[in-house]
N, C-alpha and C positions, 0 to 999 in steps of 0.2 A: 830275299834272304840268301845267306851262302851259306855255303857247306865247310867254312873254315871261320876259327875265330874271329873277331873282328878285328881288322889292320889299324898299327896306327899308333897302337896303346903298346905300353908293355904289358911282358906276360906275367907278371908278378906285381901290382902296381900301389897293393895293400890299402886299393878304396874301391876295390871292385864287388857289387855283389852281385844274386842273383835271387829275387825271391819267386818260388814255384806255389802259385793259387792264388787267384784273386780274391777269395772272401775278405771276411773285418781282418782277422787275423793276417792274409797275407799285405794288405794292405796298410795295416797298421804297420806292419814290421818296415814295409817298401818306405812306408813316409817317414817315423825315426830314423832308418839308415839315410835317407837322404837329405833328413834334417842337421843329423850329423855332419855332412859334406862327401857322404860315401858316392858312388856311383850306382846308381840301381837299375837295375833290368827286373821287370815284372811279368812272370809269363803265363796266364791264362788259358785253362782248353777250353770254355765257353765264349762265347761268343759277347760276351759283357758280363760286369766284376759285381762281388755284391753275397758270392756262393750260395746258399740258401734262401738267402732274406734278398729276393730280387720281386718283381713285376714284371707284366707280361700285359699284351692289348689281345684283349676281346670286344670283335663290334668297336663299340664307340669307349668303351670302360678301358681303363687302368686299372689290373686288377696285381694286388700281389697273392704271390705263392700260398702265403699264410701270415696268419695275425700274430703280429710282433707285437711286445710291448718293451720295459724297464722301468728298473724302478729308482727313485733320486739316489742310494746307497751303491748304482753303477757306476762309480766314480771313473772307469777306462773308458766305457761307453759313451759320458758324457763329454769326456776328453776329445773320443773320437768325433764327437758330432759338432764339437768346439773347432778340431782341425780344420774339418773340411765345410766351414761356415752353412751348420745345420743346423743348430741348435733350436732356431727359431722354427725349423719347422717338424718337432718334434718336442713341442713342450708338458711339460710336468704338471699333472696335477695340484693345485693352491694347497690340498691336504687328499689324505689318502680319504677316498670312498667309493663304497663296493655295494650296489644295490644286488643282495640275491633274493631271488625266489625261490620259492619250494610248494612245489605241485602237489604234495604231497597234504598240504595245509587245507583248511577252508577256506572258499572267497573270505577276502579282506581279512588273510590273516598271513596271506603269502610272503608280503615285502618283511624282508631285514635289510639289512644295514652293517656293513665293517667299514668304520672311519675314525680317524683320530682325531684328540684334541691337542688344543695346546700345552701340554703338560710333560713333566720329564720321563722316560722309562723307567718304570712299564704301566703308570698310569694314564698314559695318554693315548691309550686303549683298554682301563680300563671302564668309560662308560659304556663302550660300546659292547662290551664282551658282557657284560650284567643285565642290556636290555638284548641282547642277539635273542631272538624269537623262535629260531630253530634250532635250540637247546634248554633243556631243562634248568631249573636252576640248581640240578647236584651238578649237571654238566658241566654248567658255567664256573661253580667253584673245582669241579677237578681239571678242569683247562686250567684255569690260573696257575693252579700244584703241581701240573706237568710243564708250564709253561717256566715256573722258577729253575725246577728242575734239569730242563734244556739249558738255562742260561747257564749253567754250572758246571755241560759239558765242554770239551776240550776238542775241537773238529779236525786236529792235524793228530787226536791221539789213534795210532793205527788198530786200535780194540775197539774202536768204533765203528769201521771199516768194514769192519766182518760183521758187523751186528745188522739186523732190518730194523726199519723204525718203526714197522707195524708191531712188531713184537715189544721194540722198547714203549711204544705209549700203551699198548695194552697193558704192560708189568706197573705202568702208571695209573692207571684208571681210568684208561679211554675207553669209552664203550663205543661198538663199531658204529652209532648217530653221530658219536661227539670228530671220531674219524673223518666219519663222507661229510658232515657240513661245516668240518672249520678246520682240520689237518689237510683232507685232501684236495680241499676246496682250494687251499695257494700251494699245496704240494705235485700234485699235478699238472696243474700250469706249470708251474717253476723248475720240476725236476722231470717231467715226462712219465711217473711213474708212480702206482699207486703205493702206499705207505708202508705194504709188505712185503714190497719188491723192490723198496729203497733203500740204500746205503745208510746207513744210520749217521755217519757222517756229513755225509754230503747234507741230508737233512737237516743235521743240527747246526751248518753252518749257513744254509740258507734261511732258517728259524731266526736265528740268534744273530744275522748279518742284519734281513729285512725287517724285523719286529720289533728287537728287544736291543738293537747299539744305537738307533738316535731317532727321537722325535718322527721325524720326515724320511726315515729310509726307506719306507713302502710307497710313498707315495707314486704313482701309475704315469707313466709317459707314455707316448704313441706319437706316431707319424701323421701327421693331421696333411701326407701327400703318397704318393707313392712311394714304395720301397727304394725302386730304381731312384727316383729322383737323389734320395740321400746316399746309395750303396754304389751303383753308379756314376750318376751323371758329375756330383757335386764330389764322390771319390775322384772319377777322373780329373776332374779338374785342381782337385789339391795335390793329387801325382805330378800331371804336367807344371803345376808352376813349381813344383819340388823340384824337377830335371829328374823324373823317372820316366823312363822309359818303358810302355805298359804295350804289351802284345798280346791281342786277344786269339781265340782259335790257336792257339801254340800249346797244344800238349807236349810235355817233358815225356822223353821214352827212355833216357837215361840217364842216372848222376855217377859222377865217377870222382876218383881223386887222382892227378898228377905228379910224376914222379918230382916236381919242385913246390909241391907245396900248395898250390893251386887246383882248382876245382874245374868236371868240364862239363859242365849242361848243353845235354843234346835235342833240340826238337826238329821234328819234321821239316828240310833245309833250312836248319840252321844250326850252330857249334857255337857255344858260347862259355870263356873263361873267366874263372870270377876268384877272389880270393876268400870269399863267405856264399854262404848256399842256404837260403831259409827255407827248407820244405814245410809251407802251410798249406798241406791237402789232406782229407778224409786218411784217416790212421790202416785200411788196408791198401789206401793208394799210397801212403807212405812206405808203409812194409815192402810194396813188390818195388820200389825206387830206393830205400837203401841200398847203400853197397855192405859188401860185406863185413861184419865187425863192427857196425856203426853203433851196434846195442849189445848190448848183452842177451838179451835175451829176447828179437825181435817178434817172436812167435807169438810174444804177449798181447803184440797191437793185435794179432786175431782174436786175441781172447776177451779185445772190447768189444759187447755186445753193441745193438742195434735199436731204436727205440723208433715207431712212426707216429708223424700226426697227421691227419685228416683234417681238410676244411672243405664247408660245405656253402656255398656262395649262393642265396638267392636276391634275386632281384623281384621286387613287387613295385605295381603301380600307382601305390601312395605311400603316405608315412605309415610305418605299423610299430615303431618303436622309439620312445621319448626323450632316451638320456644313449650318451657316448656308448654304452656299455654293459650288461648286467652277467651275471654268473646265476646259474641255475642248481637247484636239487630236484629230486624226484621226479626225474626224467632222463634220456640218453642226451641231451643237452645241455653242454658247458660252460661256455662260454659265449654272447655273440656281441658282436662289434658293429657299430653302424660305420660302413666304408664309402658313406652316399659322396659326401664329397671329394672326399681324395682322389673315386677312381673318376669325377668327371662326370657323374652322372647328372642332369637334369631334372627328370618328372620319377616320379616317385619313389623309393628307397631299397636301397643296397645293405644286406645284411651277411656278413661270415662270421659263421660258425668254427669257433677253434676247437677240435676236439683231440688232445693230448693221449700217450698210453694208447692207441688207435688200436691198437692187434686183430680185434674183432671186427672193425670197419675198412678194413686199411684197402681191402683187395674186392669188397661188396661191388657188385654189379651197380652204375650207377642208380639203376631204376629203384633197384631194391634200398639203396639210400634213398630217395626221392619220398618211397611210399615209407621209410622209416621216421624221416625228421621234418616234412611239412607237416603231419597229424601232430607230431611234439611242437613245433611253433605254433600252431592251434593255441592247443592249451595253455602255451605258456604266454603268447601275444596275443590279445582280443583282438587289435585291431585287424589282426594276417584273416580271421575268420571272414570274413564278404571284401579280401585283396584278390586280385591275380596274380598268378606266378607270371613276370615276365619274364624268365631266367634261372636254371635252376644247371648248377656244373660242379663239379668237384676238384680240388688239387689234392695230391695225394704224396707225401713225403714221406716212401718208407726204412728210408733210415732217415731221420731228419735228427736226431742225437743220437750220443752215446746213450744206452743203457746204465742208469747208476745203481745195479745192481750190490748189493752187501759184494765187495773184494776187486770191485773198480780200482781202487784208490791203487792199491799195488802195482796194476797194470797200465798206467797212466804216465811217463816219460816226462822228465822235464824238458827244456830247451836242450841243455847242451846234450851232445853225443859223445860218442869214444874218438869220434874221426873228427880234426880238429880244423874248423871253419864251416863243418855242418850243424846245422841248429834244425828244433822242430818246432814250428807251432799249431794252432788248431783248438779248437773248442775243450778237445778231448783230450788232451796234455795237461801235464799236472800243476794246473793254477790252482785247486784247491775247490774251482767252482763248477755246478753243475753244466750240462751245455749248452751255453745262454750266447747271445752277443755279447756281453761284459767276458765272459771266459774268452770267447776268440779275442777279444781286443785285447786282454790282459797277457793272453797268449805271445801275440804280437810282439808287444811291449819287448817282454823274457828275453823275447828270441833276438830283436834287436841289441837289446842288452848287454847280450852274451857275443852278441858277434862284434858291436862297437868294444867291450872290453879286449877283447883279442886283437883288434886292428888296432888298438891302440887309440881309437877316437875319443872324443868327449861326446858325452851323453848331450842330445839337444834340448836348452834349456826349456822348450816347452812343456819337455817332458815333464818336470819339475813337480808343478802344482800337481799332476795327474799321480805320482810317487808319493805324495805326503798324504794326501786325501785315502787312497788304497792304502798307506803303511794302515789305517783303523779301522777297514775293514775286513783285511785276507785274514784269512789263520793262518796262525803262526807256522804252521810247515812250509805254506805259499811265499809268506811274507818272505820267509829264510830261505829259500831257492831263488827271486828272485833279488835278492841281497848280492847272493852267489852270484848270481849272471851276469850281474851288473858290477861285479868286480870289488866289490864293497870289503867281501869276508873269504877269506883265502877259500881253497881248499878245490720239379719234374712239371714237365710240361702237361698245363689241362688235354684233356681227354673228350674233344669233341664238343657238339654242343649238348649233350646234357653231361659232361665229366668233372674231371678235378679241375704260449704268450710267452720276440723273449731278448735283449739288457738283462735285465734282470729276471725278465720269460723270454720264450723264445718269439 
């Protein structure tokens, strides 16, 4: 690499970009701009793309970092995994179901059930919410009453924002049962956060996106291969036939702007000028890489919090679990995933544990996890009782989201900047959604958006379907920023051998 622009080109040449992070977001934005016809440079400080939602080899497995899902109403997401010829290996549930358990029950009174039917909103959950087994039947009608009552709110109106949703469904008549097995049961997954510590916003647009606007919005996707295989392998390869240019190990140490107008990204031998600049990196890696004036008030990206999750990876030497997936009550287990196939495994089966909100797990000494959550698979999986452990390690991702604490929304940046050919993207930028993959992709999108409108480019018609679909799902503050953008409307590696849901989850 050298230590001076690259010769050849002019210095001003108005299809130059530079996108900084390989995650969904930077990625997305690199492929739109180069769909466009822009020139793109992608520059990476890992060592392979993917940001969060990557894989990693252990032994003989392909293991990823942590259990991803989405849900059919991720219309970016799906977009994305359209791009980069994935889709097939990441498909959708035929209908939304969700076998939970509750430890808390009698034998043979454990299993429920959340699935829909074929029917229009919001009865095409309601058989399921009248026979759900772990709620009463006052519970079941005061969900219904709270559940009308969400469809009614408005998720871009900013007095929502400030409000928690554990307070709002309490002033509803949630009693803190009807909370832990059917509020926090998809609000946790989805938002990282328990009900009291959540945005009352962000909530009611993840409520009223995945439940209550169509039929099929909840229905559950997953990577039926490894992360990397879709975030990496099959990214790079939709880069390269783009003509982006993707340089991994290239940490960015400085952005600047040029007295004509032009942009100058600097990394470790190398100097690179561009006429657009997408920073898609973690919002305090953005803050210490603005320049100066680039926000008004850049202080704020410190003041988005941090959320971790925790997964807990065992490998046993038979089958000990029947179906794709179950969700749990009455236990410190949340979620677990069967990852037998994906990671390569052979002889007997591969289970992780997603465990969202982590605070109290996050930093536990392996062991002490060990002797926490094989006694809770006990009880919750008969068959784990006379298995081996052949494997037991933890990933551990302690900022793995934003915090959607009540007064995020304020502190959340759209695409465009004050400094004009810098753009931002990133899960945690103000698409409207919690920190999911569908946020980073939508992210992406924005930021493209906003930089193709300024160069003067057309929007690439791929992009098209993926714009129509999201116009019915964002709220309307989302929808109307990236209106704007688009020029529409003026104005952590495991830990050893015993160490370390979301599209629509993380």
């Amino acid at each position: 690499m050298s230590d001076e622009p690259r010769s050849g080109e002019p210095e001003t040449s108005g299809r130059d970009a530079v996108v900084i992070g390989g995650g969904l977001a930077g990625v997305t934005a690199a492929l739109a701009l180069a769909d466009a016809g822009v020139r793109v440079t992608l520059l990476e400080g890992r060592p392979r793309l993917g940001g969060l939602a990557f894989s990693f080899r252990r032994g003989g497995l392909t293991v990823d970092n942590g259990q991803h899902v989405y849900l059919r109403c991720c219309t970016a997401y799906r977009w994305f995994l359209d791009r980069i010829e994935g889709t097939a290996l990441a498909p959708l549930q035929d209908r939304l179901d969700v076998p939970v358990v509750d430890l808390d029950k009698p034998a043979g009174r454990r299993l429920g059930r959340l699935r829909r039917d074929a029917l229009p909103v919001p009865l095409h959950l309601g058989r399921s919410l009248a026979t759900y087994p772990h709620l009463s039947l006052a519970e079941r009608a005061s969900v219904g009453r709270a559940a009308l009552a969400l469809k009614g709110l408005d998720p871009a109106d900013p007095a929502l924002d400030a409000q928690d949703f554990g307070s709002w469904l309490a002033a509803h008549g949630q009693s803190p049962r009807a909370v832990e097995a059917l509020w926090d049961l998809v609000g946790v997954a989805t938002l990282n956060a328990v009900a009291g510590d959540t945005s009352l916003a962000l909530a009611a647009m993840v409520f009223k996106t995945g439940l209550l606007s169509d039929p099929g919005a909840a229905d559950i996707g997953w990577a039926h291969v490894p992360l990397g295989e879709l975030h990496d392998r099959l990214a790079r390869r939709a880069l390269d036939s783009a003509g982006v240019r993707t340089e991994v190990r290239a940490r960015v140490t400085a952005v600047s702007a040029a007295a004509d107008g032009t942009w100058t990204v600097r990394a470790p031998g190398e100097t690179l000028r561009a006429d657009a600049v997408v920073l898609a990196v973690p919002q305090r890696e953005a803050h210490d890489l603005l320049p100066d004036g680039a926000l008004d008030a850049p202080e704020r990206l410190l003041e988005i919090g941090t959320a971790p999750i925790l997964n807990v990876h065992v490998v046993y030497d038979r089958k000990v679990l029947g179906v794709p997936f179950l969700a749990a009550l009455g236990t410190p287990v949340q979620w677990v995933f069967d990852r037998t196939d994906a990671s390569g495994l052979r002889e007997g089966q591969y289970l992780a544990l997603s465990q969202s909100a982590a605070q109290d797990d996050i930093d536990a000494p392996v062991a002490a996890l060990r002797e926490r959550y094989l006694p809770e698979l006990e009880r919750l999986l008969p068959g784990t009782r006379g298995a081996t452990v052949r494997d037991f390690f933890v990933t551990r991702e302690r900022t793995a989201t934003f915090a959607p604490a009540p007064g995020v929304g304020r502190l959340r940046p759209g695409a465009r900047t004050e400094s004009p050919g810098l753009y931002l993207a990133g899960a945690w930028t103000a698409t409207g959604w919690p920190a999911t993959m569908e946020s980073a992709v939508r992210s992406g999108v924005s930021a493209a958006d906003a930089a193709l409108a300024a160069l003067g480019r057309p929007r690439p018609r791929r992009l098209f379907a993926f714009e129509e679909a999201a116009r019915r799902t964002v709220p309307g503050d989302a929808a109307a920023d990236g209106g704007r953008a688009a020029g529409r409307t003026p104005g952590r590696e495991p830990e050893g051998p015993g160490v370390p849901l979301r599209g629509g989850t993380r």
